[in-house]
C-alpha positions in Angstrom: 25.8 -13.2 -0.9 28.0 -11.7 -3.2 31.7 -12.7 -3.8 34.4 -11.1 -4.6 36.6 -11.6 -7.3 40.3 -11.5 -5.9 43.5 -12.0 -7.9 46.9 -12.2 -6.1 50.0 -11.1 -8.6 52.1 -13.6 -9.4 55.6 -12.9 -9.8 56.8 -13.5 -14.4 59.5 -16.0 -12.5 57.4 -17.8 -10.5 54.9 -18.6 -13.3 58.0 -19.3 -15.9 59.3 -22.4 -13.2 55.4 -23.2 -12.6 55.4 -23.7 -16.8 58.8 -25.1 -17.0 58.4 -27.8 -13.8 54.8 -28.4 -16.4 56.2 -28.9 -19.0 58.9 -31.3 -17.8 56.5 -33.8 -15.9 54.3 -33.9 -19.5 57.7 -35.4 -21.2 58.1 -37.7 -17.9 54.7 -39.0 -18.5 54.6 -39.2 -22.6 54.8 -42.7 -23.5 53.7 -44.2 -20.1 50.3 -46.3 -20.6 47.0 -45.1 -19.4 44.9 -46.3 -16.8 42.7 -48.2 -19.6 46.1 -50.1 -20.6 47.3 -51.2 -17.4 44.6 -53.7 -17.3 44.1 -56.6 -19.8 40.6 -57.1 -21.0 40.7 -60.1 -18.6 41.7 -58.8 -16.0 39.4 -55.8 -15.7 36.6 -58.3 -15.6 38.1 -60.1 -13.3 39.4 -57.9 -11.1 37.4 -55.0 -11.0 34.1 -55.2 -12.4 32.2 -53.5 -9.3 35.0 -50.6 -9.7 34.1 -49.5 -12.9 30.4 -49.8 -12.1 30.8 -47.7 -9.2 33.0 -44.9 -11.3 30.0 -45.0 -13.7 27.4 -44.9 -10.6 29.7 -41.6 -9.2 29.8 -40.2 -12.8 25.6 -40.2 -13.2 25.6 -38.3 -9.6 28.2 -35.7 -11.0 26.5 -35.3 -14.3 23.0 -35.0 -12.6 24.3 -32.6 -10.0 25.5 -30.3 -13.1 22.2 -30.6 -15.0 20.4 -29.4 -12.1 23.2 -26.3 -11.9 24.7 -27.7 -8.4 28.2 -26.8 -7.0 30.2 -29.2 -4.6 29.0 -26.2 -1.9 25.7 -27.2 -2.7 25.6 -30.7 -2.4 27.8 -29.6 0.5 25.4 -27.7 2.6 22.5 -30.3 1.2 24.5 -33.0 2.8 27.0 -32.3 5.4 29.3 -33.7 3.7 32.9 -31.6 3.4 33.0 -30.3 -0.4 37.3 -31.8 -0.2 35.2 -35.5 0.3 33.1 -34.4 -2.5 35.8 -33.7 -5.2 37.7 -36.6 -4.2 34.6 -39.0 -4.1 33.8 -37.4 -8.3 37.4 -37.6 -9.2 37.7 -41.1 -8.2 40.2 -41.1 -5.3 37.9 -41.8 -2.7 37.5 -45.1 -4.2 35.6 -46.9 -1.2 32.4 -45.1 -0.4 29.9 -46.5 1.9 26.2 -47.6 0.9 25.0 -44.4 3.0 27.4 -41.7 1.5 25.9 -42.9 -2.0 22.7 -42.6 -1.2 22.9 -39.4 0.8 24.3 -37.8 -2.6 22.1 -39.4 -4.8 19.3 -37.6 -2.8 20.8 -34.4 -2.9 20.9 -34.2 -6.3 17.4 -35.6 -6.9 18.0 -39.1 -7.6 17.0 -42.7 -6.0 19.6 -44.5 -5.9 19.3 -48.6 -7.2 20.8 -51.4 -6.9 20.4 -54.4 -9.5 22.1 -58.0 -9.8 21.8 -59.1 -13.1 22.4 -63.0 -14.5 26.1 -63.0 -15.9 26.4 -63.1 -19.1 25.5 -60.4 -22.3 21.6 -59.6 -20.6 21.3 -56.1 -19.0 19.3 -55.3 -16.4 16.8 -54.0 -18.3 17.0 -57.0 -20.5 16.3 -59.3 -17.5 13.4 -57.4 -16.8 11.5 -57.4 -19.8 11.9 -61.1 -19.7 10.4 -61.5 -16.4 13.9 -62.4 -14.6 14.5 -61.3 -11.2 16.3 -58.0 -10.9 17.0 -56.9 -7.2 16.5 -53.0 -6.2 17.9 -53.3 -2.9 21.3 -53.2 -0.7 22.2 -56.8 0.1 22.0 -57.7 3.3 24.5 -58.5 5.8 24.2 -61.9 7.5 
């Protein structure tokens, strides 16, 4: 299926105000903290932990969808999913996917998805493993 390459013209005035309104909201935001500094180191592993492990999770599927040459219409079609849930779910504003949506991408791009529980503290999982500590590979349960 071939596809065509359309361009709509778009008016010098139109794109000077697109540049100009740009321009002005990168002045509103200089200064403003990032994401990273909103948090203190306390609170992020408080608050968050399972957040930031999930972004990571979501960043592996994006990054082995790309290896294997996969577009959002891909994983699409592979999946059912709508490509809009897609983006939003690899850009990080779909920010509570269920068990099943995880696991229905992770197969579409070739991957098994796991699911460890490691001992707090500074041991990974892989850590807890070669030490012969428990390491579980499956969804908890619900009671």
């Amino acid at each position: 299926m071939a596809i065509k390459n359309t361009s709509c013209a778009v008016s010098e005035t139109a794109l000077a105000a697109a540049r100009q309104r740009a321009a002005q909201t990168r002045r509103q935001l200089q200064g403003k903290p990032t994401p990273a500094e909103l948090l203190t180191p306390q609170e992020a592993a408080d608050a968050a932990p399972f957040y930031f492990v999930l972004r990571n999770y979501i960043r592996q599927l994006k990054e082995a969808r790309e290896l294997a040459g996969l577009t959002l219409a891909d994983i699409s079609s592979r999946t059912g999913m709508a490509v809009e849930y897609l983006s939003r779910l690899e850009t990080g504003a779909q920010t509570n996917p269920t068990w099943k949506t995880l696991a229905t991408y992770a197969s579409a791009v070739g991957c098994q998805p796991q699911l460890f529980a490691i001992e707090a503290g500074s041991r990974t999982a892989t850590q807890s493993k070669q030490r012969g500590g428990r390491s579980k590979d499956r969804a908890e349960r619900k009671p």
